[in-house]
PDB file of N, CA, C and O in Angstrom, chain B, residues numbered from 101:
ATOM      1  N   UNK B 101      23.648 -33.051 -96.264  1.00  0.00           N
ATOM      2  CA  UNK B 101      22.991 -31.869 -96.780  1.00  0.00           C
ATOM      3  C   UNK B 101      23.511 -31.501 -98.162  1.00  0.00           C
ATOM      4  O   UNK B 101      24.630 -31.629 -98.659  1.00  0.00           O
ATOM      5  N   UNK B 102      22.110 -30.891 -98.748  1.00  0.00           N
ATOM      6  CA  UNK B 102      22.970 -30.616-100.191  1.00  0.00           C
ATOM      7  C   UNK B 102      23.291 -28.678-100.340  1.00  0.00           C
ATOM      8  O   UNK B 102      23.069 -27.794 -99.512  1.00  0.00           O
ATOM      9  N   UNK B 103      23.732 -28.617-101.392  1.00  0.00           N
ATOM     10  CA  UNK B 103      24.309 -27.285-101.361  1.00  0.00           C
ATOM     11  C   UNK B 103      22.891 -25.940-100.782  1.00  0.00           C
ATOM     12  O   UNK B 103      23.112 -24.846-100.263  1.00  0.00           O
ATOM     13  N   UNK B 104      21.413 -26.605-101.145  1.00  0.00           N
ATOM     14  CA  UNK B 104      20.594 -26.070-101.217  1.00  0.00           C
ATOM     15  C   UNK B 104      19.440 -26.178 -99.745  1.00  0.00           C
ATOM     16  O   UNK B 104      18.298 -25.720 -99.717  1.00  0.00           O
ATOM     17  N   UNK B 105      20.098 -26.860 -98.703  1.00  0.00           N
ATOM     18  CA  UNK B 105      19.408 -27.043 -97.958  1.00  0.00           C
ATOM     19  C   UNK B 105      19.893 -26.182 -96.641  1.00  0.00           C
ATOM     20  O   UNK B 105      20.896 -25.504 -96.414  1.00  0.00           O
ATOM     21  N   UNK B 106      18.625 -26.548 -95.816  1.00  0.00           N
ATOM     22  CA  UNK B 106      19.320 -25.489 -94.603  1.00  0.00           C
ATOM     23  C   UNK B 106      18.746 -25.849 -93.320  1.00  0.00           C
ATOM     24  O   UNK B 106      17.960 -26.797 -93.307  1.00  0.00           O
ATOM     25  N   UNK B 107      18.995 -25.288 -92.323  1.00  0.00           N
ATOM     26  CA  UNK B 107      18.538 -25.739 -91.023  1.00  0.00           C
ATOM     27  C   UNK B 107      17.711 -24.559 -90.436  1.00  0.00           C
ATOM     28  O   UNK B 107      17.983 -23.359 -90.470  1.00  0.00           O
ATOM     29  N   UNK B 108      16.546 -25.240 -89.845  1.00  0.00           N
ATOM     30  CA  UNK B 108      15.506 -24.701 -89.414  1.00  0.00           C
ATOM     31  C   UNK B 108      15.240 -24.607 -87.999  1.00  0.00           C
ATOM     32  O   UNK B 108      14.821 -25.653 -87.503  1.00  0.00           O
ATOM     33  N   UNK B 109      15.373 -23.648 -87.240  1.00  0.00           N
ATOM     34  CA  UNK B 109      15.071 -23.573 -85.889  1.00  0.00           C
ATOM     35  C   UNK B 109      13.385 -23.161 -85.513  1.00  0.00           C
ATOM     36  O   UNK B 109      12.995 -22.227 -86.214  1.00  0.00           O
ATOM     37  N   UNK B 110      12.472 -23.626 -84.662  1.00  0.00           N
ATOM     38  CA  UNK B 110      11.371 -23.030 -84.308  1.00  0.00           C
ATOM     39  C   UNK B 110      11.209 -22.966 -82.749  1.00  0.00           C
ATOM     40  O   UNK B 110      11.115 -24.046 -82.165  1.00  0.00           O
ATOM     41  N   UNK B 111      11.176 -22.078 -82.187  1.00  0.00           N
ATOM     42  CA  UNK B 111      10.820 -21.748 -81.082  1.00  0.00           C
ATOM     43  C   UNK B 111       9.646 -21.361 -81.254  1.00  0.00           C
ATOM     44  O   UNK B 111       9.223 -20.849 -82.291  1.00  0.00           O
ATOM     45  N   UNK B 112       8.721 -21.675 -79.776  1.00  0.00           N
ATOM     46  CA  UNK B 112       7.291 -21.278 -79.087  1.00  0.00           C
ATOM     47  C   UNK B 112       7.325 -20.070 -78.612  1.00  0.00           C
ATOM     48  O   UNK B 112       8.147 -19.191 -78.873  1.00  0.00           O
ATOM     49  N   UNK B 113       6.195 -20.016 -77.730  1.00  0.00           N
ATOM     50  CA  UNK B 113       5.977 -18.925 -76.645  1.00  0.00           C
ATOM     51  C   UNK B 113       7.739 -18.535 -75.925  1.00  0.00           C
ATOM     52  O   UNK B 113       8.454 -19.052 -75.066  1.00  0.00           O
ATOM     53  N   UNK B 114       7.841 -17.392 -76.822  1.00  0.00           N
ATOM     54  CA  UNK B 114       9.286 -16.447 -75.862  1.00  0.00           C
ATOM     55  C   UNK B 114       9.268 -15.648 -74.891  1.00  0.00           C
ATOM     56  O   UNK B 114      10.279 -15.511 -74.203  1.00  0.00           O
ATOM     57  N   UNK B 115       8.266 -15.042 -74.665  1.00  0.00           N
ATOM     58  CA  UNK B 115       8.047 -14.530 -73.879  1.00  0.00           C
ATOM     59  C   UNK B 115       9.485 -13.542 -73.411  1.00  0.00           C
ATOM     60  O   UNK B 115      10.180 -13.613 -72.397  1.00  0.00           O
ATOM     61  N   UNK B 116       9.572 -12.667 -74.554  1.00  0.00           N
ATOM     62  CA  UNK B 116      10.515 -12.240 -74.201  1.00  0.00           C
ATOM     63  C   UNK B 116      11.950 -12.506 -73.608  1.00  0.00           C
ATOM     64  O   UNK B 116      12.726 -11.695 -73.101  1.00  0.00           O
ATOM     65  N   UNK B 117      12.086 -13.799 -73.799  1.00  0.00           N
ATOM     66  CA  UNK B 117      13.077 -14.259 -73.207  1.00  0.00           C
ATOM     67  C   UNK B 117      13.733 -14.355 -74.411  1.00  0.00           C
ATOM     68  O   UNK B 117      13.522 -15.494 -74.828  1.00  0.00           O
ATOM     69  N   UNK B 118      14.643 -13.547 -75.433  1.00  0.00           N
ATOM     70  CA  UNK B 118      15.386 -13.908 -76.440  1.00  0.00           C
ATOM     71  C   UNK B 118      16.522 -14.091 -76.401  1.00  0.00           C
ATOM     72  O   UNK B 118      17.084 -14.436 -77.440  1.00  0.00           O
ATOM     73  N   UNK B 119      17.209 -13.943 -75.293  1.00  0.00           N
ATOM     74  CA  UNK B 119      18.796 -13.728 -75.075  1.00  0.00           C
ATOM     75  C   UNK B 119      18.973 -15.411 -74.999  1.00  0.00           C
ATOM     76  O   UNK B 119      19.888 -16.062 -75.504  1.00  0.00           O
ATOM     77  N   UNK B 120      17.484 -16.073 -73.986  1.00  0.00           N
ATOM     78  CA  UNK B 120      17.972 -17.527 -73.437  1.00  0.00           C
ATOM     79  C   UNK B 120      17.958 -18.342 -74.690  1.00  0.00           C
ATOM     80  O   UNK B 120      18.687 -19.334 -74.729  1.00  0.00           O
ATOM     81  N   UNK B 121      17.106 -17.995 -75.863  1.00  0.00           N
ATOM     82  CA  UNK B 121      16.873 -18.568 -77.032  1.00  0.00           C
ATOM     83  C   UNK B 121      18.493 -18.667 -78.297  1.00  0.00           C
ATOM     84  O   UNK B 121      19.154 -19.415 -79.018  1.00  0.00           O
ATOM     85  N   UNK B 122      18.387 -17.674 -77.930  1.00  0.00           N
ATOM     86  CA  UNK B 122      19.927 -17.458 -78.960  1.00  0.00           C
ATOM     87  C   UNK B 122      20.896 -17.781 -77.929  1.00  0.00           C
ATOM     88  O   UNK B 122      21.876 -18.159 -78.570  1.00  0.00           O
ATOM     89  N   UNK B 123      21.133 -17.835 -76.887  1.00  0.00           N
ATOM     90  CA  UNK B 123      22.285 -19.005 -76.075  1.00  0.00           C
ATOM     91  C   UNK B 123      21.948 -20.658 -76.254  1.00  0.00           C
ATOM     92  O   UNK B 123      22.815 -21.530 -76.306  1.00  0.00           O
ATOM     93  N   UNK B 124      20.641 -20.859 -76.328  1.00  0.00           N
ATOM     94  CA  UNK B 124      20.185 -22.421 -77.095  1.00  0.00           C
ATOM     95  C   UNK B 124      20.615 -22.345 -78.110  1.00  0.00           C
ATOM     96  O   UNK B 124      21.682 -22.954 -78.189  1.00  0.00           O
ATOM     97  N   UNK B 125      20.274 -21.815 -79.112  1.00  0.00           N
ATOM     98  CA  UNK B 125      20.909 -21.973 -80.356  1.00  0.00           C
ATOM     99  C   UNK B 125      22.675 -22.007 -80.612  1.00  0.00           C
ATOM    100  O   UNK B 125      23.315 -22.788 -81.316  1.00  0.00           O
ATOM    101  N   UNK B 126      23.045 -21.149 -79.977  1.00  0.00           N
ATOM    102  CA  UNK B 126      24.417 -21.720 -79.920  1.00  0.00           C
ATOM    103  C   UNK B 126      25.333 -22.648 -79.193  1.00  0.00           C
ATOM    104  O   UNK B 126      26.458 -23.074 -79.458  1.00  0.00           O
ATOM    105  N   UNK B 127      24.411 -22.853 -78.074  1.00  0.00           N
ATOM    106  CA  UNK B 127      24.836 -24.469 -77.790  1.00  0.00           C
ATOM    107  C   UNK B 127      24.685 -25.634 -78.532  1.00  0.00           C
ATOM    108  O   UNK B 127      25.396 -26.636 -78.591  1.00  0.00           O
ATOM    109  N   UNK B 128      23.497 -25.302 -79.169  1.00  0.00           N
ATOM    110  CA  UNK B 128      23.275 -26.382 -79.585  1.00  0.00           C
ATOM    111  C   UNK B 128      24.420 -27.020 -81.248  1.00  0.00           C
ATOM    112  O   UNK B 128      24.773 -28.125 -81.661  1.00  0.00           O
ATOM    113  N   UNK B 129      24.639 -25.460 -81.747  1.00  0.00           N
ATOM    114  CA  UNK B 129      25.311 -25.491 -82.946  1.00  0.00           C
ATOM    115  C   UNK B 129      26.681 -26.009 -82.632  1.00  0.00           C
ATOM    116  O   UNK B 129      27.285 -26.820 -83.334  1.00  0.00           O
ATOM    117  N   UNK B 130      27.187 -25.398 -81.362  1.00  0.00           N
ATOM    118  CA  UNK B 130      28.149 -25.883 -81.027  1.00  0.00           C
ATOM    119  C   UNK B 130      28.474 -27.680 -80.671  1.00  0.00           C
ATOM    120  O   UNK B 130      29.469 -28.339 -80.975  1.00  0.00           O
ATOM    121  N   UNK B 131      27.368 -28.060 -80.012  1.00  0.00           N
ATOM    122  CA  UNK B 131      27.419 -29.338 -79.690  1.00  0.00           C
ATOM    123  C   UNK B 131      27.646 -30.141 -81.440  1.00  0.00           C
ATOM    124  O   UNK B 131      28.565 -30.847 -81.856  1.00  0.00           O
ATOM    125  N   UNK B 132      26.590 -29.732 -82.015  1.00  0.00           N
ATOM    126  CA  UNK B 132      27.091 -30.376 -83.555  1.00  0.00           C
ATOM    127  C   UNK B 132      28.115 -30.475 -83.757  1.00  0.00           C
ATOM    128  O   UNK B 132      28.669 -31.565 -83.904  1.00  0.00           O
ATOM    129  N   UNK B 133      28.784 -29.160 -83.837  1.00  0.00           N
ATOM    130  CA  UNK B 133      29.937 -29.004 -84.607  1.00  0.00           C
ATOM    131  C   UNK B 133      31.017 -30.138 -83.547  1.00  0.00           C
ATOM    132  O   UNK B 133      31.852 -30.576 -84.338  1.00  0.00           O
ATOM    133  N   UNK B 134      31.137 -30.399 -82.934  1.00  0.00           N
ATOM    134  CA  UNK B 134      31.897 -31.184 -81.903  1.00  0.00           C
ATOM    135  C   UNK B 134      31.327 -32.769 -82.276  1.00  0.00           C
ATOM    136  O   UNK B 134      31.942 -33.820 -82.449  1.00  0.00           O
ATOM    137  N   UNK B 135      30.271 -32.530 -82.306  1.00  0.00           N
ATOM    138  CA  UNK B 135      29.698 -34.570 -83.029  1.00  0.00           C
ATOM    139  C   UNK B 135      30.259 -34.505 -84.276  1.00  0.00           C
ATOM    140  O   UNK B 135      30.083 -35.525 -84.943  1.00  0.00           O
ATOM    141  N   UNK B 136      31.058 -33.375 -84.951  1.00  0.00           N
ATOM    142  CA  UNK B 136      31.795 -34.027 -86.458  1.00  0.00           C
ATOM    143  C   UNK B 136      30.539 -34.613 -87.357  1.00  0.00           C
ATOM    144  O   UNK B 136      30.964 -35.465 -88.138  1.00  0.00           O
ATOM    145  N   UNK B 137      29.241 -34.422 -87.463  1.00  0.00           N
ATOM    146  CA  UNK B 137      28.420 -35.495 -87.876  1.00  0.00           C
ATOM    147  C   UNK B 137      28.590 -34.461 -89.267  1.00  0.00           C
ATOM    148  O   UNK B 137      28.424 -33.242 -89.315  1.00  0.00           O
ATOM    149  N   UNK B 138      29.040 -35.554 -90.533  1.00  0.00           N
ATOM    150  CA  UNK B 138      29.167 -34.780 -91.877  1.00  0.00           C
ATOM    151  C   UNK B 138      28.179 -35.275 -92.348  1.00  0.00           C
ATOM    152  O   UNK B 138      28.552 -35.816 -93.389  1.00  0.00           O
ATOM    153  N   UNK B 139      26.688 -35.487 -92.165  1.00  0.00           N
ATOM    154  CA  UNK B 139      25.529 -34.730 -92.477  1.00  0.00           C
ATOM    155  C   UNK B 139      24.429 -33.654 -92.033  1.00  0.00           C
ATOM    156  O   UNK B 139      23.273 -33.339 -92.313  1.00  0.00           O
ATOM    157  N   UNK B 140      25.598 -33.227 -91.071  1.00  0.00           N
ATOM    158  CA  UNK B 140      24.622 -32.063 -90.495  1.00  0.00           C
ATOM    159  C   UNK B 140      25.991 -30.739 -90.152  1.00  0.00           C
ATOM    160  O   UNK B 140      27.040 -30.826 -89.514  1.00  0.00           O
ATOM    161  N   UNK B 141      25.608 -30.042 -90.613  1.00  0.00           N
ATOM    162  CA  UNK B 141      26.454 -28.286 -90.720  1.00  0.00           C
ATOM    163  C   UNK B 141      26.799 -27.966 -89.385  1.00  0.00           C
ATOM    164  O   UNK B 141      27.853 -27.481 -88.973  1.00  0.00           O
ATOM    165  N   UNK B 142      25.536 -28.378 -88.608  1.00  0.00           N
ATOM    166  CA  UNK B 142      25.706 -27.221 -87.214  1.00  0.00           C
ATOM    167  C   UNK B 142      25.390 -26.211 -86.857  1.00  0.00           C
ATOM    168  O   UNK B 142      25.341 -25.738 -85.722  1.00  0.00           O
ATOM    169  N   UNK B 143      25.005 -25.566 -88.389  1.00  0.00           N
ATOM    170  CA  UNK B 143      24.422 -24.233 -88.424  1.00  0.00           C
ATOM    171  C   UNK B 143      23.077 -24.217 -88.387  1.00  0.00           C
ATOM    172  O   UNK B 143      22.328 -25.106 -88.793  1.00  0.00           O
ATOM    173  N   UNK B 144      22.648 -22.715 -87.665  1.00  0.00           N
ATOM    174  CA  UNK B 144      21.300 -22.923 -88.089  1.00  0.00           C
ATOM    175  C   UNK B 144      21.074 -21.261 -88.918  1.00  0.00           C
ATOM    176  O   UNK B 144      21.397 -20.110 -88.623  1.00  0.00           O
ATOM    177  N   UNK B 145      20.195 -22.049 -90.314  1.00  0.00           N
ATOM    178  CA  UNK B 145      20.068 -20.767 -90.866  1.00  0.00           C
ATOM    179  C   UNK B 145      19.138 -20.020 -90.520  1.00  0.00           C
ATOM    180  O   UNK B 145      19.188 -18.902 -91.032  1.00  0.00           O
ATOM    181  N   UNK B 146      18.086 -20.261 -89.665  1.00  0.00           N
ATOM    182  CA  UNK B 146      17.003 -19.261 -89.565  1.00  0.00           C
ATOM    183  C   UNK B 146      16.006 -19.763 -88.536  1.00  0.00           C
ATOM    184  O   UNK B 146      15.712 -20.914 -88.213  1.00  0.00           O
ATOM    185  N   UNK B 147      15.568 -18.590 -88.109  1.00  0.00           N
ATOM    186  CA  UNK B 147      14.786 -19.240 -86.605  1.00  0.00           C
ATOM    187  C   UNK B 147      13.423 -18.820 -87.051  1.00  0.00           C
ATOM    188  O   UNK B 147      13.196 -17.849 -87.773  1.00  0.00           O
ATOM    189  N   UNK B 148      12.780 -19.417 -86.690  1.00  0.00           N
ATOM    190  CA  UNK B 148      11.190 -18.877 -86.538  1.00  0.00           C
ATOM    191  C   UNK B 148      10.591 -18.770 -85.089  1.00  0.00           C
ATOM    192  O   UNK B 148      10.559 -19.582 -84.164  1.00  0.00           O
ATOM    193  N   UNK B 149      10.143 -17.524 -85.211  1.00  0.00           N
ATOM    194  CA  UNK B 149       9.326 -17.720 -83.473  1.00  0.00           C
ATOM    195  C   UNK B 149       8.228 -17.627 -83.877  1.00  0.00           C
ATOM    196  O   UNK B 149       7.954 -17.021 -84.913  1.00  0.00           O
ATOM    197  N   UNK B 150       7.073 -18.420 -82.872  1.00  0.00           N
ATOM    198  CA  UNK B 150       6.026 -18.766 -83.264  1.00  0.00           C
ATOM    199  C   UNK B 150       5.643 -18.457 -81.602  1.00  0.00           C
ATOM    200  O   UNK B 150       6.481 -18.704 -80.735  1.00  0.00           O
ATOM    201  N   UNK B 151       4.466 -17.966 -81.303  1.00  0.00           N
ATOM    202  CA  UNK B 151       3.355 -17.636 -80.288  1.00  0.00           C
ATOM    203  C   UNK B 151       3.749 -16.383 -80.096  1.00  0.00           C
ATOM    204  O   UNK B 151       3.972 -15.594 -81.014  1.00  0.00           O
ATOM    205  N   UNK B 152       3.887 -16.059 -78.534  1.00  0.00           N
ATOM    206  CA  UNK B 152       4.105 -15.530 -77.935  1.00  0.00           C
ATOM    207  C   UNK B 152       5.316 -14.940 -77.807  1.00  0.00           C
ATOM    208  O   UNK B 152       6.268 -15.660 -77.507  1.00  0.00           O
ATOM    209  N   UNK B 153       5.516 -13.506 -78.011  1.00  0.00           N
ATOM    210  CA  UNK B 153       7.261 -13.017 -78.585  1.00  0.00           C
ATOM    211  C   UNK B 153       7.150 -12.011 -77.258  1.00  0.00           C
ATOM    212  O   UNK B 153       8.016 -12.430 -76.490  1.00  0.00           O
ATOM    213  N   UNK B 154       6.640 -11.149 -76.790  1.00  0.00           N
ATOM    214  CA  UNK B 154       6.467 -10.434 -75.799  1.00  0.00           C
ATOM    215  C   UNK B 154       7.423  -9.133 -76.322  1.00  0.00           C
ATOM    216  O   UNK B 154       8.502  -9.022 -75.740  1.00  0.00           O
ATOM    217  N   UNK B 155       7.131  -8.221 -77.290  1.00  0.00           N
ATOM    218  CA  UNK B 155       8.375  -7.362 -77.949  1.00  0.00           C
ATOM    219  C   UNK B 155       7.713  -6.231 -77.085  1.00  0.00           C
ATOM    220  O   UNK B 155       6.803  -5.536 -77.536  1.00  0.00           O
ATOM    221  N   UNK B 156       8.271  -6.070 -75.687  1.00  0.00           N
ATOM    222  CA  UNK B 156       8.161  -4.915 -74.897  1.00  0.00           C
ATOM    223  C   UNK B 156       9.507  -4.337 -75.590  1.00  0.00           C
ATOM    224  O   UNK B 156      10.591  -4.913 -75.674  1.00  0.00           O
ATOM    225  N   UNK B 157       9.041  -2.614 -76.223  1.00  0.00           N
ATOM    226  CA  UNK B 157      10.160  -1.746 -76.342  1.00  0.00           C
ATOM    227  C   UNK B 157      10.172  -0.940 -75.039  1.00  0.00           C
ATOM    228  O   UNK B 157      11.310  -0.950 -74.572  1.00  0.00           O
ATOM    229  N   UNK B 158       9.579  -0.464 -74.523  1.00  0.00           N
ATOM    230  CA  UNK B 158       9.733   0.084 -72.906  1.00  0.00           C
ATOM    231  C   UNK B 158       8.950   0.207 -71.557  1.00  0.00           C
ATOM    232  O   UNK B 158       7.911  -0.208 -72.071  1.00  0.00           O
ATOM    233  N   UNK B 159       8.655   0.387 -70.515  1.00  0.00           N
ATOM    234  CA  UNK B 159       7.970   0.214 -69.668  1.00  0.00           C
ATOM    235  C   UNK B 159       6.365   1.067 -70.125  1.00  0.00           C
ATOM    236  O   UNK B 159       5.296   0.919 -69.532  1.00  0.00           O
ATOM    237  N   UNK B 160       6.617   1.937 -71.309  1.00  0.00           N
ATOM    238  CA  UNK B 160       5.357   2.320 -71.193  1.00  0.00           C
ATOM    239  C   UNK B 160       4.618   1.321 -72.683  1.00  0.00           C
ATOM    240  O   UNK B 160       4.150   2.043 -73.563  1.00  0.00           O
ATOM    241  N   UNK B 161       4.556   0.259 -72.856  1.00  0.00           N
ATOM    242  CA  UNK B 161       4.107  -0.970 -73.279  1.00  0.00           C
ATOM    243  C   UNK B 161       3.429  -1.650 -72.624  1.00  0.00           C
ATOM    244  O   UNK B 161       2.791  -2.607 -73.063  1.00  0.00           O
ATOM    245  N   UNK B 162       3.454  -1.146 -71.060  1.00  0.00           N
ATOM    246  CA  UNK B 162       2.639  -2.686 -70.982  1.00  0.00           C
ATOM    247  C   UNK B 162       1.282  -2.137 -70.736  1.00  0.00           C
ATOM    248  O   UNK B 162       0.417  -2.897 -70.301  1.00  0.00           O
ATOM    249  N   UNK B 163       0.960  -0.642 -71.018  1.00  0.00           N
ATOM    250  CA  UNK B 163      -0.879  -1.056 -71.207  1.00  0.00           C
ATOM    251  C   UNK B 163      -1.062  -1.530 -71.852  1.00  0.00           C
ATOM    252  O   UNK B 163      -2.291  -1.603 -71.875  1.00  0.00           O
ATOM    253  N   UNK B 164      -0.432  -2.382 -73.070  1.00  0.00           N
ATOM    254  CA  UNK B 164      -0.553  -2.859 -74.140  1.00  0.00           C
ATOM    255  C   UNK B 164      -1.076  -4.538 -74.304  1.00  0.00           C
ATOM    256  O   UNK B 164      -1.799  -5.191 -75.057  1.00  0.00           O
ATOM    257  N   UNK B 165       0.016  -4.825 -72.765  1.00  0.00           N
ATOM    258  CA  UNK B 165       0.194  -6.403 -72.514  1.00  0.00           C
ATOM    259  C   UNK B 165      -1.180  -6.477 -71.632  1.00  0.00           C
ATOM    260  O   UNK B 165      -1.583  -5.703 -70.764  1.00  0.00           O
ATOM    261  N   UNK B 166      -1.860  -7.886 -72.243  1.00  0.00           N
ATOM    262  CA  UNK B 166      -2.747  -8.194 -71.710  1.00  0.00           C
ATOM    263  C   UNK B 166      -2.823  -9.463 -71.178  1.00  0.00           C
ATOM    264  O   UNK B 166      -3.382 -10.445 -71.666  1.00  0.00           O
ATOM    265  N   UNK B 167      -2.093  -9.349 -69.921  1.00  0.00           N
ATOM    266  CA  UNK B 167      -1.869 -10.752 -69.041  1.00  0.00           C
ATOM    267  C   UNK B 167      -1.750 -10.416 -67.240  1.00  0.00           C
ATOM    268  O   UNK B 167      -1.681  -9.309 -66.705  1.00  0.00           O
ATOM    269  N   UNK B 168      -1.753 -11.235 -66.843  1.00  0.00           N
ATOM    270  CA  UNK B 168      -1.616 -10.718 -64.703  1.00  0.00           C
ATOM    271  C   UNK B 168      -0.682 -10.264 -64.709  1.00  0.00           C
ATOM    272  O   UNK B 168       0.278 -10.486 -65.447  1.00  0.00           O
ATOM    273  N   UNK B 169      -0.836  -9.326 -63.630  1.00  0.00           N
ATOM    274  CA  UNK B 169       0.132  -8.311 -63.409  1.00  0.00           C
ATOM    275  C   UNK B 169       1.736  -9.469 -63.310  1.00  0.00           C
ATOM    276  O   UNK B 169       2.768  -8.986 -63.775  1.00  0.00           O
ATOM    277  N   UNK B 170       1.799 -11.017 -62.660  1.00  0.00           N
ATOM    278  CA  UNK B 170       2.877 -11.473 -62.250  1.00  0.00           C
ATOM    279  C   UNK B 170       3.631 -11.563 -63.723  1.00  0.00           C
ATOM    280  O   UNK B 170       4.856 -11.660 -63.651  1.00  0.00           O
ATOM    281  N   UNK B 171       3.054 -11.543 -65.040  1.00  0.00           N
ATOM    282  CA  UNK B 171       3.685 -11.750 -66.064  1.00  0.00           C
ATOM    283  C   UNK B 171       4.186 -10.525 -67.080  1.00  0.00           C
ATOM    284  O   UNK B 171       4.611 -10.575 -68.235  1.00  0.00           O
ATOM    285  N   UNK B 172       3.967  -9.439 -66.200  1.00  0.00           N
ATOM    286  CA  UNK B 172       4.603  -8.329 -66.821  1.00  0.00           C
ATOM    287  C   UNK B 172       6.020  -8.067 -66.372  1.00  0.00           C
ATOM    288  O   UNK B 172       6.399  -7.599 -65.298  1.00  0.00           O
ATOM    289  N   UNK B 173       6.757  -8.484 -67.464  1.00  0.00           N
ATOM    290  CA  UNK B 173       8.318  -8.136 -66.961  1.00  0.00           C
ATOM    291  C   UNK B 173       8.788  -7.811 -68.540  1.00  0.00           C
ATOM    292  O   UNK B 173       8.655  -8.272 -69.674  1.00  0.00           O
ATOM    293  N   UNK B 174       9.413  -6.727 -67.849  1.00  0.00           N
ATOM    294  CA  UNK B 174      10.398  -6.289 -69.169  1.00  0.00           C
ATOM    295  C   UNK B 174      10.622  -7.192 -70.672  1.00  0.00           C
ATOM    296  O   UNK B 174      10.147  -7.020 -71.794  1.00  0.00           O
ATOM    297  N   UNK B 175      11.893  -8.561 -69.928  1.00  0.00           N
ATOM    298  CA  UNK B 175      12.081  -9.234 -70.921  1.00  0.00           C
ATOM    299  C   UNK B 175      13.436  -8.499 -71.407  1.00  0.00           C
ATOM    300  O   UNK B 175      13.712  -7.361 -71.027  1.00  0.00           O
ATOM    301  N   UNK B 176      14.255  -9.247 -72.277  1.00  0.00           N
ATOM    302  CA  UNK B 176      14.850  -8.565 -72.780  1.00  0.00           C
ATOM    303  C   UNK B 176      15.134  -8.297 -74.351  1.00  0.00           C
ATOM    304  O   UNK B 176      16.266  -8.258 -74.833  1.00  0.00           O
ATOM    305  N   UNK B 177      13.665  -8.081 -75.234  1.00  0.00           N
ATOM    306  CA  UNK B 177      13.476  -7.118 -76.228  1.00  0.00           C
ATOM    307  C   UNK B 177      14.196  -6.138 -76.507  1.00  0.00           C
ATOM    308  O   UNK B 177      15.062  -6.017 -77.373  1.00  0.00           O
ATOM    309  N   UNK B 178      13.682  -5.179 -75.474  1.00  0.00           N
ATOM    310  CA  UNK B 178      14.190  -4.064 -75.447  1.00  0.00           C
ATOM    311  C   UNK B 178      15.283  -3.056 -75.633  1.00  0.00           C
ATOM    312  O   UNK B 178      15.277  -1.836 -75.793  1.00  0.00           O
ATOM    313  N   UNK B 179      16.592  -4.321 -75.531  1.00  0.00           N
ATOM    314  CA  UNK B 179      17.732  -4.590 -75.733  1.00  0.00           C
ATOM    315  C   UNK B 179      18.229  -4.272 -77.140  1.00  0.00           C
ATOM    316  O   UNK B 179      19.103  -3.447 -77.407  1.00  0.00           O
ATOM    317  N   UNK B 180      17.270  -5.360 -78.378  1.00  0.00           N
ATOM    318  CA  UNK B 180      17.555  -5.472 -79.540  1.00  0.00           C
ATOM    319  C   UNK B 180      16.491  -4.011 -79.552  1.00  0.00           C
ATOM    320  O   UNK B 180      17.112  -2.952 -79.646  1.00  0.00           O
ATOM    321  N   UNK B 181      15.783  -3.961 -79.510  1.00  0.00           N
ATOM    322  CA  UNK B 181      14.899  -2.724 -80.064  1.00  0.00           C
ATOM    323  C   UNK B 181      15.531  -1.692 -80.043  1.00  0.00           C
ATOM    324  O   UNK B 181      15.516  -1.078 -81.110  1.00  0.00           O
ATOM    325  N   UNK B 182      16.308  -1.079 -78.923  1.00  0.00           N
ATOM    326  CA  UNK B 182      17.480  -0.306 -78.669  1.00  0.00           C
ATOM    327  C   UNK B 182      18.696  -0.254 -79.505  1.00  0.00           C
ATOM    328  O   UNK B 182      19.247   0.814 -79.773  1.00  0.00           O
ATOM    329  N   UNK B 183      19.056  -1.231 -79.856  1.00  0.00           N
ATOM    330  CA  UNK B 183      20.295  -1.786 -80.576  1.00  0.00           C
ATOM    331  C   UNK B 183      21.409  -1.919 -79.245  1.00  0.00           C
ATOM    332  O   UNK B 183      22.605  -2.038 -79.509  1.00  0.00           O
ATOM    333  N   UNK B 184      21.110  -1.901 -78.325  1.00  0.00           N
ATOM    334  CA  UNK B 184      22.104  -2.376 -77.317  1.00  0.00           C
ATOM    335  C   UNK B 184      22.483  -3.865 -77.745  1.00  0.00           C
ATOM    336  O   UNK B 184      23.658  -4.233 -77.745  1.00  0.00           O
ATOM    337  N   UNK B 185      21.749  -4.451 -78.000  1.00  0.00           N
ATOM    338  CA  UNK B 185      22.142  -6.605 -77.868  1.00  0.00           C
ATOM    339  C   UNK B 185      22.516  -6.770 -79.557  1.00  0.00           C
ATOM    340  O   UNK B 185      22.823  -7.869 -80.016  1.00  0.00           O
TER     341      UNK B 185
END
């Protein structure tokens, strides 16, 4: 890598699942950093989410969500929206 380059993460459909996404990401950075591979950092500079993000801020959101009732779940958004996470 040169001084100017960077690493790109893209995730799909999250479906609210962001906590499991950013524990991937740091496994995965971690596993790098342990392969020693001196063309790759380990880091990742920036994620993109792409589809489906599911940013429930609270239970009164989901008249909002338009999917079967089995796919209405919290998620944990709500968390960062809060500033709890």
């Amino acid at each position: 890598p040169t001084s100017t380059s960077f690493t790109v993460a893209v995730q799909g459909c999250s479906h609210g699942e962001l906590d499991s996404i950013y524990e991937a990401l740091k496994t995965y950075e971690s596993q790098e950093l342990q392969a020693e591979n001196p063309e790759r950092s380990g880091k990742i500079d920036i994620l993109i989410c792409c589809g489906d993000v599911q940013t429930l801020r609270n239970p009164a959101d989901f008249h909002a969500l338009n999917v079967p009732p089995k796919y209405k779940t919290m998620g944990d958004f709500h968390a960062y929206y809060s500033g709890r996470n």
